[in-house]
C-alpha positions as CSV (number, residue, x, y, z in Angstrom):
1,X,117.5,39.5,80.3
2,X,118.3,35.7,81.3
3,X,121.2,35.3,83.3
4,X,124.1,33.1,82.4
5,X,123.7,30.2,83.6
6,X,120.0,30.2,82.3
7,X,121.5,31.2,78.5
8,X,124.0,28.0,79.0
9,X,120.7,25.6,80.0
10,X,118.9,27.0,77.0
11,X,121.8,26.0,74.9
12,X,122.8,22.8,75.9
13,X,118.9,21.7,75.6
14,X,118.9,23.2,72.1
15,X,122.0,21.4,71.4
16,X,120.6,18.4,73.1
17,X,117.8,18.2,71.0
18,X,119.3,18.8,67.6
19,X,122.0,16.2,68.0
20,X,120.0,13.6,70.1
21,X,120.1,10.1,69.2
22,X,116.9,8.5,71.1
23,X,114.7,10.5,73.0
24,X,111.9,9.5,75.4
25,X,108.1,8.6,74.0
26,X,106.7,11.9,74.6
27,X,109.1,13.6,72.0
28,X,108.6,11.2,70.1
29,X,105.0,11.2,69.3
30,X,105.6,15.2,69.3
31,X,108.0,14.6,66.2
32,X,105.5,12.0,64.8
33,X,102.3,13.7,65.6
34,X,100.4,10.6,66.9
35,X,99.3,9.8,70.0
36,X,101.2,7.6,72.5
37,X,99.2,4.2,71.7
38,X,99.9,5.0,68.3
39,X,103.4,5.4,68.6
40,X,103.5,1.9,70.7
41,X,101.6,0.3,67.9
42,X,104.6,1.2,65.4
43,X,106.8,0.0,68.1
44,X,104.9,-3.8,67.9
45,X,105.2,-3.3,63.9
46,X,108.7,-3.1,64.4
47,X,108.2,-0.1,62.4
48,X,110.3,2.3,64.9
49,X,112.9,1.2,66.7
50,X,113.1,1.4,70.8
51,X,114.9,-0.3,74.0
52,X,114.8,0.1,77.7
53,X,117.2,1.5,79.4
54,X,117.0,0.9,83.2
55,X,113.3,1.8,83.5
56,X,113.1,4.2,80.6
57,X,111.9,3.1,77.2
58,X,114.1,5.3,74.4
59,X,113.0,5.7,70.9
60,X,116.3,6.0,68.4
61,X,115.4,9.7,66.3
62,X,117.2,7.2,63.4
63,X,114.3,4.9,63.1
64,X,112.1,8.0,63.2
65,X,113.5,9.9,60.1
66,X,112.9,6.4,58.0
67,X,109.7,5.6,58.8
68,X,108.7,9.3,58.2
69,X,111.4,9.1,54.5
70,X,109.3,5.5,54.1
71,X,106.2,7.5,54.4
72,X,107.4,10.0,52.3
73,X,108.6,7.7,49.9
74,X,104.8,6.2,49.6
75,X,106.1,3.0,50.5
76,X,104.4,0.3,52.9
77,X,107.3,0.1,55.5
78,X,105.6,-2.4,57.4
79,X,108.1,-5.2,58.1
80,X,106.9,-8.8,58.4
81,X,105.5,-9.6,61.8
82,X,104.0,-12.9,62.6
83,X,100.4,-13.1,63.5
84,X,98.9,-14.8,67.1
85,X,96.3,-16.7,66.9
86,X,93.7,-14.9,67.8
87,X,90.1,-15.7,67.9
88,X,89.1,-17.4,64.6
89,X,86.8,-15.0,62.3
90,X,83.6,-15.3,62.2
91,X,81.9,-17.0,59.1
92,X,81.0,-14.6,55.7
93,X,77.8,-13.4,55.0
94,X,78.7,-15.2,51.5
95,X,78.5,-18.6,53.2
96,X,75.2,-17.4,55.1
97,X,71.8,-18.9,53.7
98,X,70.2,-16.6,51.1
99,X,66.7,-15.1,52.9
100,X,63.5,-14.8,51.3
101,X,62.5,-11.7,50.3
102,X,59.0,-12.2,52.3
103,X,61.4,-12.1,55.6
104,X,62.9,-8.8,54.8
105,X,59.8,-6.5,55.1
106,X,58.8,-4.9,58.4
107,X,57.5,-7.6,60.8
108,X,54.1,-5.7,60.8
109,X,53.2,-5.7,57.2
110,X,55.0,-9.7,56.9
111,X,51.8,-10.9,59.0
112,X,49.2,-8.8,57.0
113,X,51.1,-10.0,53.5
114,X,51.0,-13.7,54.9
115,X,47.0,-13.0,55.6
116,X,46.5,-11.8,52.3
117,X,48.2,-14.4,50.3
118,X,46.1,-17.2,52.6
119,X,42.5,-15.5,51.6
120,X,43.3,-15.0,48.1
121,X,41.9,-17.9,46.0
């Protein structure tokens, strides 16, 4: 049997956690199922609200239960974040110049078709 002061622990951390208003990452990917980098991604998406407090980043259980109703909902809750930069994309294969079909065959029987076609009158 757990003595009293261990019973009055266990219920002020239940209590704790059922009425808590932010809780530290860890929970929080716990109650999200994701992993951390995950749940710092939907951070950046300003899809879950967070601050610091001193030195310890806090996660508002609010902003969880919406983007897991938004979810639910089957919206896109993605808010509108503006894009950096970046590194400009490469060009399409669309605006790539077409290759002859003699070019895609394996490089052994290219030189042998290229012999043939030569000796053939």
């Amino acid at each position: 049997m757990s003595s009293p002061s261990t019973a009055k622990l266990e219920k002020k951390r239940v209590l704790r956690e059922k009425f808590a208003l932010v809780c530290r990452p860890n929970v929080a990917c716990a109650m999200l199922d994701v992993s951390e980098p995950k749940l710092y991604e939907l951070i950046n998406e300003k899809l879950i609200d967070s601050y610091v407090e001193r030195s310890a980043r806090k996660i508002t259980v609010a902003s969880i239960n919406k983007y897991i109703a938004d979810r639910l909902a089957g919206e896109n809750p993605k808010k509108e974040v503006p894009l950096s930069p970046g590194r400009p994309r490469r060009a399409s294969a669309s605006a790539a110049p077409a290759i002859p079909a003699t070019t895609l065959s394996p490089p052994g029987r290219r030189r042998r078709a290229a012999a043939r076609a030569s000796t053939t009158p």
